[in-house]
N, C-alpha and C positions, 0 to 999 in steps of 0.2 A: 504562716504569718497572714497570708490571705484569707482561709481559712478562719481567723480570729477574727477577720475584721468585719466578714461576711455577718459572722454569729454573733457579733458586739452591734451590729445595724437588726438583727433578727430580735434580739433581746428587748432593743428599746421602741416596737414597732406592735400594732395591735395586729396588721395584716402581712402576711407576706403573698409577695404577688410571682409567677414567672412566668415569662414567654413559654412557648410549645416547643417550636421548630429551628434548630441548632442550638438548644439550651436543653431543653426537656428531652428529648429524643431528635436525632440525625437520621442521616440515610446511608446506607453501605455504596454509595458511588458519590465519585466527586461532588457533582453539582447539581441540586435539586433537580432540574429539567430534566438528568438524564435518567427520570424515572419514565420520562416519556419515550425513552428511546426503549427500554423495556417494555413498556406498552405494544410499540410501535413493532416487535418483533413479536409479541403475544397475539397481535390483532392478525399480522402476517398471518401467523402459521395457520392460525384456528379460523377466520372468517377469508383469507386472502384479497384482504384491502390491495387495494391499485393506488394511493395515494401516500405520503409521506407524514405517517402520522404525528410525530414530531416535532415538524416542521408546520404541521396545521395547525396540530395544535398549541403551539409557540404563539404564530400571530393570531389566533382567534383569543387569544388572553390577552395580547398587543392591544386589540381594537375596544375592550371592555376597557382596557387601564385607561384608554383617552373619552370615554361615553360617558353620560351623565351618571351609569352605576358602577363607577370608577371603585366605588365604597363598599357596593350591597351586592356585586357579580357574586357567584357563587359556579359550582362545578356545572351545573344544569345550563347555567347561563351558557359556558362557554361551549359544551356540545353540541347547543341550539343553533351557535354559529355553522360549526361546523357539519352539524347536519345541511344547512342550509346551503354552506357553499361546496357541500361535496356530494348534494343532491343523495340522501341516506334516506331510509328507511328510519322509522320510528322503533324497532326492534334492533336492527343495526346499530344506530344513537348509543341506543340503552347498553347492546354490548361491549360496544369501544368504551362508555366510560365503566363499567364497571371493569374491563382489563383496567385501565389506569387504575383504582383503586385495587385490583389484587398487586400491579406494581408496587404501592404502595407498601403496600403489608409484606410484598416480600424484602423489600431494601431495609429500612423503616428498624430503627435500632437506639437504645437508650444511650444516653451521657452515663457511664455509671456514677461517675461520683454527686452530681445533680441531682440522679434519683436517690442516690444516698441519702443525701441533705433532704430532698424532699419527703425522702417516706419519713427519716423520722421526727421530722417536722408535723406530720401529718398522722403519725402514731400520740404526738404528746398532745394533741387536741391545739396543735396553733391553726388558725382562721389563713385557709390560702385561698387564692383568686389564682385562675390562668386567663392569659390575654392572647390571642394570637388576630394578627392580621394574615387573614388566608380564604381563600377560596370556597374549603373544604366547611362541612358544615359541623356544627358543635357534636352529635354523636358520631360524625365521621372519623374527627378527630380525637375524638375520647375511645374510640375502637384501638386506633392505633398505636394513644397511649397505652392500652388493656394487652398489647401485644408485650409491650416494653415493662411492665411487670406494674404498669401504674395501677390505681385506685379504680374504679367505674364512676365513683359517687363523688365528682368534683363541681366546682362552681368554674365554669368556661365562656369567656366570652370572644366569641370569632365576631370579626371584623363585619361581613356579607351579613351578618342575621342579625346587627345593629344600625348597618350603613353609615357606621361612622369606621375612622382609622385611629390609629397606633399612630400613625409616622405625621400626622399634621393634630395631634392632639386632641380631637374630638372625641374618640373612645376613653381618652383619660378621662375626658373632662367628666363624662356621663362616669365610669366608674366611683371618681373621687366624687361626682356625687350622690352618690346612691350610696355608699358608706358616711356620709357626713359624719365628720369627726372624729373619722380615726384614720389614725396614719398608714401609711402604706409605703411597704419597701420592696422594690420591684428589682427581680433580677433575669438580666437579658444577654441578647449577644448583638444589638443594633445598637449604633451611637444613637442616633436621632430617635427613631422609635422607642427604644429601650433607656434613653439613659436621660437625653436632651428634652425629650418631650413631657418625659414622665416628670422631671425637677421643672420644667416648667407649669407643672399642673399641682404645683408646690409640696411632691412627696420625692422619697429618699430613691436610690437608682443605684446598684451595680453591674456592671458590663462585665460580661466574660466575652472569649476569644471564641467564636468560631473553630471548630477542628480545620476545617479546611484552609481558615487563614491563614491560622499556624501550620500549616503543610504549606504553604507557598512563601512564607518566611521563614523557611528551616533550610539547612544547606542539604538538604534532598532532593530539592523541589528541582533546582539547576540542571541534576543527569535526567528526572524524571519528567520534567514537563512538555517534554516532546510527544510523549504518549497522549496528554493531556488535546488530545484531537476528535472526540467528539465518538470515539466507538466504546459501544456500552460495555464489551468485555473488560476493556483498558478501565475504563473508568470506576467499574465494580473494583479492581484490583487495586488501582489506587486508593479507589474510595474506603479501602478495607485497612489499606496502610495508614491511612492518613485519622478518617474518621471515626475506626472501630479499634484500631488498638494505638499507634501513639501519642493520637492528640484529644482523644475520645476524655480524657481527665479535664476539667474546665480549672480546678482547682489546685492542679499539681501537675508534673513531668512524670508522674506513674505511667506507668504502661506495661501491660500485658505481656510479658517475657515468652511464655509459652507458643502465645498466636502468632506473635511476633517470629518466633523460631517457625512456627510450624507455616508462615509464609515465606519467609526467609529461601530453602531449600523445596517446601511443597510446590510452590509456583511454576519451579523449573521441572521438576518431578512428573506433576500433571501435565505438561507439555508434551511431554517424554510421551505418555500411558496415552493421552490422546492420540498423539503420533502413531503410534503403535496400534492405536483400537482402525484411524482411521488407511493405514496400510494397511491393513489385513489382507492377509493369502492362506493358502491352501497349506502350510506347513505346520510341522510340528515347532513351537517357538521352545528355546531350551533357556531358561534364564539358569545364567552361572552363576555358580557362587563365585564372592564373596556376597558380589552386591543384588545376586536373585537370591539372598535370604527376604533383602528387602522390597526388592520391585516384583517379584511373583504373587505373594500375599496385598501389594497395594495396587498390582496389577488385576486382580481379581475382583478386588473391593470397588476398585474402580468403577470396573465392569457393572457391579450388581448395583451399586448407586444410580449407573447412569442409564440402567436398562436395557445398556448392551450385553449380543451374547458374545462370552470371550473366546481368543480362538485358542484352538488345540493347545495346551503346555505341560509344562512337568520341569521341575527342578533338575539341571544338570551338574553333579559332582563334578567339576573341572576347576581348573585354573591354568595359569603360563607356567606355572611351577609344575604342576602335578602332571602335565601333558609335556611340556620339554623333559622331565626324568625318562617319561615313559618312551621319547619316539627316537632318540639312535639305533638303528640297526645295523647302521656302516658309517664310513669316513664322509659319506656324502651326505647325512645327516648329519652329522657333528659340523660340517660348512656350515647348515642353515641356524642351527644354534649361534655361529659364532657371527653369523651375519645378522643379528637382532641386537636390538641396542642393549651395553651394559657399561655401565662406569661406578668402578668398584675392586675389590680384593681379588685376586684369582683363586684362592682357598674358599671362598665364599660363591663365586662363580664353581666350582663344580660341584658344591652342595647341592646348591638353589638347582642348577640346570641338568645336571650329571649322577646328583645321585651319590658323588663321591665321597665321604666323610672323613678318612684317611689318606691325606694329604702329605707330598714334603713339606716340611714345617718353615722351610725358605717363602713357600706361595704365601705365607701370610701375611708378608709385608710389600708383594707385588701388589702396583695399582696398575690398573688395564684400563683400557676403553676400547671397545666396538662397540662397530665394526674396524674400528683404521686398526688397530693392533689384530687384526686377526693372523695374518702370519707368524707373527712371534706368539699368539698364546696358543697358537695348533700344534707349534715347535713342541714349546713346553710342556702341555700336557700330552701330546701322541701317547707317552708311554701308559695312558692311563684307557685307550681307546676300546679294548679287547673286555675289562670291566666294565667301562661304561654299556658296551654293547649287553652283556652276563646281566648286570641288573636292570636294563630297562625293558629287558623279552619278557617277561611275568607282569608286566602294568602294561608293554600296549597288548598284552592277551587280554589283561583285562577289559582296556578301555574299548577294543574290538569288539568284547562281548559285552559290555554296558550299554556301547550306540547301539550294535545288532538290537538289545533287548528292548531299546528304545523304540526304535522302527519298528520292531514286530508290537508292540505294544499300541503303539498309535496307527500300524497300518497305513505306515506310510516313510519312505526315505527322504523324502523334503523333510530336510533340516535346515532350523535359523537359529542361532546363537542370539541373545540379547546380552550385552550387557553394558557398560559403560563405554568402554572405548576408548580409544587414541591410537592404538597400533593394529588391530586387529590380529593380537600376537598368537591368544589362544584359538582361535577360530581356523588360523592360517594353518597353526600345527597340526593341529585335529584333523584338519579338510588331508593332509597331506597324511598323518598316521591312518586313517581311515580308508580313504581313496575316495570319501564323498565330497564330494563340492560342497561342503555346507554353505549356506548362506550368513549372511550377519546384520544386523540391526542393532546400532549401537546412539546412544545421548548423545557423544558425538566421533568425531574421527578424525585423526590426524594428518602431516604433509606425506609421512607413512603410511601406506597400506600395503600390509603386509599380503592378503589374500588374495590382492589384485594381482600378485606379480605370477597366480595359479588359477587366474581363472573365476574364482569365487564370486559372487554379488557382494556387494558390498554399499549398505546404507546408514544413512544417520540422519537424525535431526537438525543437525548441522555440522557444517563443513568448517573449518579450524582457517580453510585459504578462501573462505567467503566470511571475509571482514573481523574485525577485533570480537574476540567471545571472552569475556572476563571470566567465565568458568573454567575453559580452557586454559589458558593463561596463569590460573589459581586453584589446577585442578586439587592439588592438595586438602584442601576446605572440603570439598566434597566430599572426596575416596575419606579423610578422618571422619565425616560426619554419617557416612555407611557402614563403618567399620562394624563385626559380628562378632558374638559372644564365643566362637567354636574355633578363631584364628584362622588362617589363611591354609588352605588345604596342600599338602607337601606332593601328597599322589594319592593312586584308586587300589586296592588291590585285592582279592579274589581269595575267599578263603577255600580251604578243603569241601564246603558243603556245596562253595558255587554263591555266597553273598556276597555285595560289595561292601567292603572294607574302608572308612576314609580315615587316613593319619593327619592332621593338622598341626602347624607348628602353636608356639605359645604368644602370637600378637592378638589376645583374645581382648575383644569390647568391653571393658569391666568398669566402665563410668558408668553411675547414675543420668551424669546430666546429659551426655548422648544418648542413652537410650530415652531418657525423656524427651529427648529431642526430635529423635524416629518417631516418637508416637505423636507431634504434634506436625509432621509430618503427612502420619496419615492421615488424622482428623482433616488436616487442608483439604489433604485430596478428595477425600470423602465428598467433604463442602462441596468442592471445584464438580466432581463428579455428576452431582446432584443436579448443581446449573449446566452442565453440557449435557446431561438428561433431556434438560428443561427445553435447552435453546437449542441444541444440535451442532448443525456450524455455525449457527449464527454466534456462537461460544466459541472463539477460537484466538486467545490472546498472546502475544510472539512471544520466543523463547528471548528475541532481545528486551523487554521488557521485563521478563523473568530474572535474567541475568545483569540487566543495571538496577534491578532491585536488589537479588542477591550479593554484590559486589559493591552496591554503597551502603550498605547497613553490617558490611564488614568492616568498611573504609573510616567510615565514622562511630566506629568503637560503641554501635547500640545492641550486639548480641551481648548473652550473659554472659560475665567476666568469666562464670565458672567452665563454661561449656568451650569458650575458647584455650582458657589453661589444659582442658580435657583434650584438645587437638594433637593426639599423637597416630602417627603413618608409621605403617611396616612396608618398606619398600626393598628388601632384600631381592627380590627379581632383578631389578633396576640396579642395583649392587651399591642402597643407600642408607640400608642397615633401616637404623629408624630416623621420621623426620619428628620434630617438635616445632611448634609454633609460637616465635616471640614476638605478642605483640607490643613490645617498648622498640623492639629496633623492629618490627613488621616485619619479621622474615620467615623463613621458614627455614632449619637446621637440622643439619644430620652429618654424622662425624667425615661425608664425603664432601656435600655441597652446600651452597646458601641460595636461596632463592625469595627475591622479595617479591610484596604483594605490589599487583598491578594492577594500577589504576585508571581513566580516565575517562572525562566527564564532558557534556557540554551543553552552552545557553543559548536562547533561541530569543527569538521576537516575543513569545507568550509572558516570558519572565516579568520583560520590560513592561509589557501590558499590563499587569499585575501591578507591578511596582506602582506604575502612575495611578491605575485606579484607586490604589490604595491610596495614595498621597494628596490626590483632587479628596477622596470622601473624607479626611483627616480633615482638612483646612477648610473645606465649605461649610459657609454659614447656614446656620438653622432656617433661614426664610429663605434659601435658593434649594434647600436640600429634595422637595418635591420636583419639583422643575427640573433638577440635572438628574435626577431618577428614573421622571419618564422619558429623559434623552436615553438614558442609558439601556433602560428597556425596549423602547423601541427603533433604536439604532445602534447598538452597539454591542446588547449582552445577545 
């Protein structure tokens, strides 16, 4: 509907006109400025400025907005200050501002459906004009549309190389005269510049929303805008949520399902891998399956994006399933088994942990939980204990000769497990079927640790009893959104030549829309990868941030409907058979337990800040609107 009204105003119009900057093309971070904060980290590294480039360069654009070349400033103007007052070099000058302009071109990103309209507005031979009030100069500016997939050969008029404005109507005026008599329909994202100024300069005007408006009127903005504190990491991530894939449509609620997924989960992922590049030690890292099908491959990629060299690894066949069959040797193993959490069947408990498949047909309607039942389920199965012992001596042979071949391979017995985490269940078994202390490095970890109670290192990204982690809380979403085409590994076993043997059960990945999910996944990381290349630590965005992203774009029902119906968990470990995800009653289901999703959110001073800017620039009249702008530039924003 909008859409029609746009192209019933285009129809009966000889020109069409549009702004540049949040119309034509945005930037990949919340807020213009914080192009300068990217500057300001580029000037660091390569020239090692002593000064706050940022913040110089903030108020030397301050002091033009109030001087007599309020109109005709341009980019030169503003480094002449700052050369001046930062006593620079004329070669110095020159290269702090071109960092700003590579800033520039790397944030710097189209509206797609804008350029939609426009190209093929500009394919059928209609007469367009661009108007920008800006700094930047007319080919400066037309580079950076050339990035955005625009045209070279357009008609541009910036504000500085007229010295007249957009927002007090003198650029119109001069426009609407130099076309004499033909109409003009201008489309913007400024009330007053774009909308007010232009129908006073007696041609037609439609106003589109700003991406980042609409990210601060959406009920995201509430858990999110605490981040909204001025670091350029934070802001890139936002700016990507807000500007490049939900609100990036001017003319629709479309959005980008894919990028949207693949920052979803990516965000917390890259966390993870950074974590991981920036611990590094001397060991061999062993990523497990299930989920080092996925983080070994983006762990690497990682790597090569970001020009680090990665450390020592190799895929480890393991799991809690496949290393609990293998480690009974006595009654005093069967304790530690029975001392690990299970709520569930006990005919299913000695499959998953024992190996046992022939059962009394009684256990299959016991329900257990350990550890508190463990005297009563040692009662009941003892008779089963001398079996258990007979089949699990041929897998830990094996898995003693997997790790030996491991170590000798890498030349070296430092061992580190990665993998997800909560219990540190496989890691604990291994260290003790083994006899090596392995170590562990897990996304995160629970009020359990299981490896500590032997000794083990034991680390994580985050701790589960340092504060609320909605990942943790909702691990479920995740481990369904890892899930593998090959199922969950039962055990290891050793054939007559000496290969390793892997048996998997059948909880195999066979959704399309997860697995395209995984891969938009990687592409994030990839991205992410690139910029922590780029910036180093300067790049280094909290997994809390990660995680109240993740957790409210579950919350508010914007993943794809399909990929969420795809949300099925094999949790037989756990003794939970399978879970399914319902989101009409938000729970999560498995013919043991129910678990709902967990939420919570909260609002800050910035909101409110918003809210009134927003509601002063709504009501202010068109003749105070200069005047409470330069209050607002120079006191406020």
């Amino acid at each position: 509907m909008v859409f029609q009204k746009v192209q019933k105003f285009i129809d009966s119009t000889d020109i069409v006109s549009f702004d540049v900057f949040d119309t034509l093309i945005t930037r990949k971070v919340l807020h213009p400025a914080d192009v300068f904060s990217l500057a300001a980290i580029l000037a660091k590294q390569r020239m090692n400025i002593s000064f706050d480039l940022r913040k110089v360069r903030i108020e030397a654009e301050k002091k033009l907005v109030d001087s007599e070349k309020k109109y005709s400033y341009n980019i030169q103007d503003i480094y002449k200050i700052i050369k001046k007052e930062q006593n620079l070099s004329d070669e110095l000058t020159e290269q702090l501002l071109t960092v700003e302009l590579e800033a520039e071109e790397k944030l710097v990103c189209p509206r797609k459906d804008v350029r939609d309209l426009f190209m093929e507005l500009y394919n059928s031979g209609k007469k367009l004009l661009l108007v920008s009030d800006m700094y930047l100069s007319s080919s400066q500016v037309k580079h950076l549309l050339e990035i955005c997939g625009y045209p070279d050969n357009l008609d541009l008029f910036v504000s500085n190389e007229h010295g007249k404005s957009k927002s007090d109507g003198s650029l119109w005026k001069e426009i609407v005269g130099r076309f004499d008599g033909k109409s003009i329909f201008h489309i913007g994202d400024d009330k007053f510049s774009d909308s007010i100024a232009v129908k006073r300069a007696g041609q037609k005007a439609f106003l589109i929303k700003k991406s980042v408006d609409s990210f601060f009127e959406s009920k995201l903005f509430p858990l999110l805008q605490k981040y909204d504190n001025g670091k350029f990491e934070n802001s890139l991530i936002l700016g990507k949520l807000s500007n490049e894939i939900l609100f990036n449509n001017a003319f629709s609620g479309a959005y980008n399902y894919d990028e949207l997924t693949g920052l979803w989960t990516g965000a917390a992922l890259a966390c993870f891998i950074r974590w991981l590049i920036n611990t590094k030690d001397d060991s061999l890292l062993l990523f497990v399956t299930r989920e080092g099908y996925i983080f070994q491959p983006m762990y690497l990629s990682y790597c090569k994006n970001a020009a680090v060299e990665p450390q020592r690894n190799c895929m480890l066949f393991t799991s809690r399933q496949a290393v609990s069959r293998a480690y009974v040797t006595s009654e005093k193993e069967l304790d530690d088994l029975l001392d690990l959490n299970y709520k569930g069947y006990l005919d299913r408990f000695l499959e998953t942990r024992c190996n046992i498949t022939n059962v009394n047909p009684e256990f299959k309607n016991v329900r257990i939980e350990l550890p508190r039942q463990k005297a009563m389920v040692k009662e009941r199965i003892s008779s089963y204990l001398d079996e258990i012992i007979k089949l699990a001596k041929p897998l830990r042979d094996a898995y003693l000769n997997y790790i030996s071949s491991c170590c000798q391979e890498a030349k070296t017995d430092k061992l580190t497990i990665v993998d997800v985490g909560y219990f540190g269940t496989t890691q604990f078994l291994l260290s003790k079927l083994s006899g090596n202390k392995i170590a562990g490095k897990y996304f995160m970890i629970g009020n359990t640790k299981y490896p500590k109670q032997i000794g083990c290192a034991i680390t994580s990204l985050f701790n589960y009893e340092e504060g609320v982690h909605p990942i943790y809380e909702n691990i479920n979403f995740l481990e369904a959104s890892l899930q593998v085409p090959y199922g969950q590994l039962k055990c290891l076993r050793q054939d007559k030549n000496g290969n390793y043997v892997t048996e998997c059960n059948d909880a195999k990945q066979e959704s399309a829309s997860v697995a395209k999910a995984q891969n938009s996944f990687l592409r994030f990381t990839n991205e992410d990868a690139k910029w922590y290349g780029t910036l180093g630590e300067s790049f280094d965005y909290s997994i809390s941030l990660a995680e109240d992203i993740w957790i409210a774009l579950i919350y508010y029902n914007l993943l794809p409907q399909e990929l969420i119906d795809d949300f099925i968990l094999d949790d037989d470990f756990l003794g939970n058979n399978v879970w399914k995800y319902d989101s009409n009653k938000r729970k999560w289901i498995s013919d043991i337990n129910e678990t709902p999703l967990v939420f919570s959110k909260s609002m800050g001073f910035a909101e409110k800040k918003l809210k009134i800017k927003n509601f002063v620039k709504d009501k202010t009249p068109y003749f105070m609107y200069n005047l409470l702008r330069k209050i607002w530039i120079k006191y406020i924003k």
